[in-house]
C-alpha positions in Angstrom: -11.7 111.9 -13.5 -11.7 109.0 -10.5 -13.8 106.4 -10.6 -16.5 106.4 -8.2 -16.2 102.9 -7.1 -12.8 101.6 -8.7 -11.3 98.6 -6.9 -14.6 98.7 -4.5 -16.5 96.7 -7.8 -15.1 94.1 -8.0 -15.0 93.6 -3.7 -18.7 93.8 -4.0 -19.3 91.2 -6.4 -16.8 88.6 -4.6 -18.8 89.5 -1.3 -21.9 88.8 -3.1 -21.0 85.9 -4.8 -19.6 84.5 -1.0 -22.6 85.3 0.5 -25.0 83.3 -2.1 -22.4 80.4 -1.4 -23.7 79.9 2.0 -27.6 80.7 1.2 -28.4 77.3 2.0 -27.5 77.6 5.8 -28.8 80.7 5.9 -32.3 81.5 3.0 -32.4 85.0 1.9 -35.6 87.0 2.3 -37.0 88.7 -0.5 -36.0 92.2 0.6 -32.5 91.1 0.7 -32.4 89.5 -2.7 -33.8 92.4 -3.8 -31.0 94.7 -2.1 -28.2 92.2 -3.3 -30.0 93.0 -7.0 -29.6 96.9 -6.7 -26.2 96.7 -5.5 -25.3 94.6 -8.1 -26.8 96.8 -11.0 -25.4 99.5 -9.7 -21.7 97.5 -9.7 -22.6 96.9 -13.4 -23.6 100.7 -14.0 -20.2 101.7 -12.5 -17.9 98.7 -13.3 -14.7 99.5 -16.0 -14.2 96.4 -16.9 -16.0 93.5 -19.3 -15.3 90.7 -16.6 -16.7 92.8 -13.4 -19.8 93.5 -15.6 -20.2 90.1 -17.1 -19.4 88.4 -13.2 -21.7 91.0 -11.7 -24.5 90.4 -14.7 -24.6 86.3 -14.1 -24.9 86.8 -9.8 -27.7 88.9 -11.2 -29.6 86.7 -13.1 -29.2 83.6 -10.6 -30.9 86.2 -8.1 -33.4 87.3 -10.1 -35.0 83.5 -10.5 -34.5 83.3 -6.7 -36.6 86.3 -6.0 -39.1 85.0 -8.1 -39.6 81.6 -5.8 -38.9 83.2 -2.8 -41.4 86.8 -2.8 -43.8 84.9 -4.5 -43.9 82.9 -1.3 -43.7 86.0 0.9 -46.4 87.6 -0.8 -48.9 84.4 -0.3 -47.8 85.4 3.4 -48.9 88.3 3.6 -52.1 87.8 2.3 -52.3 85.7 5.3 -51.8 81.9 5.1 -53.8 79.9 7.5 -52.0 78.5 10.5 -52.5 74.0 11.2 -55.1 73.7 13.8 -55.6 77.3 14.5 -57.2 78.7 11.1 -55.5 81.9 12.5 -54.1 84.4 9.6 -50.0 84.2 10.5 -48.6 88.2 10.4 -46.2 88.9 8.2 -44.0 91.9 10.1 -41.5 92.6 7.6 -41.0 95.8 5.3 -42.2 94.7 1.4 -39.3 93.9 -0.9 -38.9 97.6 -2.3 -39.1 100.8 -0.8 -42.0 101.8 -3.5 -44.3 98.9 -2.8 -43.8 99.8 1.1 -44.9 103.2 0.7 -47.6 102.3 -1.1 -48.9 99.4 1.4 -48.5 102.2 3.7 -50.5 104.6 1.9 -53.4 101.8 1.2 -53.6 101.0 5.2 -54.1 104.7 5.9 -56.7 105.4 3.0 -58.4 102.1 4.5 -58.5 103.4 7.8 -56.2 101.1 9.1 -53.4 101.8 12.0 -50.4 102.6 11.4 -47.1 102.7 13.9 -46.0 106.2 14.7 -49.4 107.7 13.7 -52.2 107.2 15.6 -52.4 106.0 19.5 -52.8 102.9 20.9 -56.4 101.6 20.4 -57.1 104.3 17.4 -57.2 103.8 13.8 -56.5 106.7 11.3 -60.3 107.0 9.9 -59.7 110.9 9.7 -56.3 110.6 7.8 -55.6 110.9 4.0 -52.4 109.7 2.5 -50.9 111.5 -0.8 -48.2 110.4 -2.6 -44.7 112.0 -2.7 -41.6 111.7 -4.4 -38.8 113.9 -4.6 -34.7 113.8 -4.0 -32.1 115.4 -1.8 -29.3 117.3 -3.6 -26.1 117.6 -1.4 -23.0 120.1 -2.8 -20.4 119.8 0.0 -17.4 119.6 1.3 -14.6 119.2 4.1 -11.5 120.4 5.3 -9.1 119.6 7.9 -6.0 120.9 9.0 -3.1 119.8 11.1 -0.9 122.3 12.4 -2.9 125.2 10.1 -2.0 123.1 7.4 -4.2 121.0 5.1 -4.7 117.5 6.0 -7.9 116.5 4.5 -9.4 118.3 1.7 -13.0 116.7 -0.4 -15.9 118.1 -2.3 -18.3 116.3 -3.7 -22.2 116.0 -5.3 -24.5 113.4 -3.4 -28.0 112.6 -5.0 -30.8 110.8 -3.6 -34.3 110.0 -4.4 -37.1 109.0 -2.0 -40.3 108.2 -2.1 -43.2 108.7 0.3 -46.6 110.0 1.8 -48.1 113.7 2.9 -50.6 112.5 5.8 -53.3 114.8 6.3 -55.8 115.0 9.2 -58.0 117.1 11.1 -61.0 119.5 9.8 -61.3 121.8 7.1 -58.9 124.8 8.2 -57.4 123.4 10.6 -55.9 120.5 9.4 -52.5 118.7 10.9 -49.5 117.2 8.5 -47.2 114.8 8.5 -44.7 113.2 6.3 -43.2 109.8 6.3 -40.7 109.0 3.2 -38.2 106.0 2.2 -34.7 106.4 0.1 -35.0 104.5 -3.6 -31.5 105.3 -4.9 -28.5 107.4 -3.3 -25.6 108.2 -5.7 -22.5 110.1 -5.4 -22.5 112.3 -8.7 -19.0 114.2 -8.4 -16.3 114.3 -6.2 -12.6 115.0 -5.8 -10.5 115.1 -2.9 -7.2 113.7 -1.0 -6.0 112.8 2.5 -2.4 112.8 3.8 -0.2 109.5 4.5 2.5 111.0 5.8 3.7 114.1 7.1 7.5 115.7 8.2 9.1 118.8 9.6 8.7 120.9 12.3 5.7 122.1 12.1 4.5 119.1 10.3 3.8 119.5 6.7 2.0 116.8 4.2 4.7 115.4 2.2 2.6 112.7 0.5 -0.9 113.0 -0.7 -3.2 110.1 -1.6 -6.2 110.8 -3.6 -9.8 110.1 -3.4 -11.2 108.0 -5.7 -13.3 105.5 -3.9 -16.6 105.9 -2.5 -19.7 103.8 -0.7 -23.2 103.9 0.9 -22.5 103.9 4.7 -24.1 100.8 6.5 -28.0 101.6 7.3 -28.1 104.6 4.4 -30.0 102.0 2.1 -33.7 100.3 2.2 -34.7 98.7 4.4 -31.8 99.8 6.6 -32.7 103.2 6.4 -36.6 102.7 6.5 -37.4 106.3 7.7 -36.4 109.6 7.8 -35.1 110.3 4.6 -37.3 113.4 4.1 -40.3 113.4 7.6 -42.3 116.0 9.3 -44.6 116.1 12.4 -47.3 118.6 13.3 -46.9 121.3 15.6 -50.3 122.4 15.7 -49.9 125.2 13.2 -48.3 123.3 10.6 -45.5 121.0 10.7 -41.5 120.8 11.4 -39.9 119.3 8.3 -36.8 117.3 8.7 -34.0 116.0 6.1 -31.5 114.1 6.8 -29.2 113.4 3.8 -27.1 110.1 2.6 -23.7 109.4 4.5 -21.2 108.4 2.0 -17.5 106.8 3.2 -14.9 108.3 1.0 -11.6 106.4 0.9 -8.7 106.1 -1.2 -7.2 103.0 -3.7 -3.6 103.5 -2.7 -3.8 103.5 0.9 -5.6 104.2 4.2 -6.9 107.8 3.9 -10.9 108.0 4.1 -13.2 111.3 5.0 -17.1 110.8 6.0 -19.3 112.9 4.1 -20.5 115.4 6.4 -23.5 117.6 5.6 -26.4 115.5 5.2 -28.5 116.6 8.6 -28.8 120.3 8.1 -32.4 121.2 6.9 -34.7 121.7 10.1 -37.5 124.0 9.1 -41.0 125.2 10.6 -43.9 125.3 7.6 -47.2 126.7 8.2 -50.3 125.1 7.8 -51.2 127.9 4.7 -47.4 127.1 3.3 -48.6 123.5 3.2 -51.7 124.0 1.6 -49.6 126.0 -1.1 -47.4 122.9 -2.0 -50.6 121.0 -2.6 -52.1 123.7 -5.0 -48.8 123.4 -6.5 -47.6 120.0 -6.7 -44.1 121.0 -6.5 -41.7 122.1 -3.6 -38.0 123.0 -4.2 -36.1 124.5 -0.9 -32.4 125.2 -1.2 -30.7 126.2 2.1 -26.8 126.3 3.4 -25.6 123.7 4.9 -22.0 124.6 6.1 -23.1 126.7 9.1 -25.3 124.0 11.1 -22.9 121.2 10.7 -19.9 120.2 11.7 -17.5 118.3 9.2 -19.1 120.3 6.4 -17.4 123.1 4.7 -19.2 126.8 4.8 -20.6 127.2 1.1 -22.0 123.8 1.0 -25.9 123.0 0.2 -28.3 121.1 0.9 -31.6 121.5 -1.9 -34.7 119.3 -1.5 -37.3 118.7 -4.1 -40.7 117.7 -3.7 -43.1 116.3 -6.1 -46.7 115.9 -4.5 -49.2 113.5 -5.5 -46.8 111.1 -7.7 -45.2 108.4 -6.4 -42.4 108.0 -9.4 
């Protein structure tokens, strides 16, 4: 079975390992530790061989006392430290280190009545607005073809998994209440795939006479906290419920022996209308599984695939 990140491992630690070279010049924030420290456990989880785990394992333990100096600083931050002269609190505008202490500074602001971008206008706070936690994944079964001359040029299937976690935002009265959700992605994985591209073709018409296969793959850039800081999983109200949104992981397939490389192609297919009472059944239930197709809305993305979201309401984990 291929690999799902082969000769890709051991790129990633040298690029990591290049990167911390030149810290000095340029100090890492604690989110980006913190990235550099998922990537790299997830080298380890994936790696074949004892010297990309045990390179992969020391980067990760040099980070890990770096994040310890460096959010501890940011954190005293954002508690506000006081500016010379002014005795003004400084703002802290970045995202916190992890997707699940975001959400949950997020949910604490709203619950406080604080404002909060995207959700109430300018001027207003949310004082009416309850936030619930959420957590759930997005389950992809896909696939692509492509054809040259009626005859196959690309071919790939594959399984992508990813988790998210985030907040049901309720406002209004009794009855007639207005929703809204606003989610982050925790971990995206590829959990099967198989495929191959063609390197070279001949005749008349054209015919593949060399095949290379698939056994590569990657997040593509932005798919990953804090990159991708919204709109894993969101909805907006539309006055008799809301309009619920999913938008999948892109994943860059590519090959070890050569050039061939297919995007993953049906992550954006699940736009869906949900009425207020349809809401207000998830919450009696807690739990929300929708499974839809997801070959007939998207290009790139084979008829037969799926697309099924889960939904876990009022837990965070």
């Amino acid at each position: 079975m291929p690999l799902p990140l082969g000769r890709w491992l051991a790129l990633a630690t040298l690029t990591l390992l290049v990167a911390a070279s030149v810290s000095i010049a340029a100090p890492l924030t604690c989110r980006e530790i913190r990235s550099r420290m998922d990537r790299l456990k997830l080298t380890i989880r994936k790696a074949t061989t004892k010297e990309a785990v045990v390179g992969a394992r020391a980067e990760l333990d040099r980070l890990a006392a770096q994040a310890d100096r460096v959010c501890a600083a940011q954190a005293a931050d954002k508690t506000g430290d006081v500016a010379p002269k002014t005795g003004v609190l400084v703002p802290v505008a970045d995202l916190a280190p992890t997707p699940e202490e975001e959400n949950k500074r997020r949910r604490d602001l709203i619950n406080r009545g604080k404002a909060i971008p995207g959700l109430a206008g300018k001027g207003r706070t949310n004082l009416a607005m309850r936030a619930i936690p959420l957590a759930g994944s997005i389950t992809i079964e896909g696939g692509t073809v492509s054809t040259l001359y009626g005859k196959p040029r690309q071919e790939l299937s594959y399984t992508i998994r990813e988790t998210f976690v985030g907040n049901l935002i309720v406002s209004g009265p009794d009855g007639r209440e207005n929703y809204a959700i606003q989610t982050l992605s925790t971990e995206i994985d590829v959990e099967r795939f198989s495929g191959r591209g063609c390197a070279k073709f001949a005749g008349s018409p054209p015919t593949c006479t060399h095949w290379q296969p698939l056994d590569l793959w990657q997040i593509a850039d932005g798919e990953e906290y804090p990159g991708r800081a919204d709109g894993v999983v969101s909805a907006t109200g539309d006055g008799r419920g809301m309009v619920l949104r999913v938008d999948g992981a892109v994943i860059d397939f590519g090959s070890s022996l050569g050039s061939a490389s297919i995007r993953s192609g049906c992550g954006g297919t699940l736009r869906e209308t949900v009425s207020r009472e349809e809401v207000r059944q998830w919450l009696r239930r807690s739990t929300v599984r929708i499974k839809r197709e997801a070959g007939k809305a998207s290009s790139g993305c084979r008829p037969g695939s799926s697309l099924t979201l889960e939904l876990r309401i009022g837990s965070d984990s």
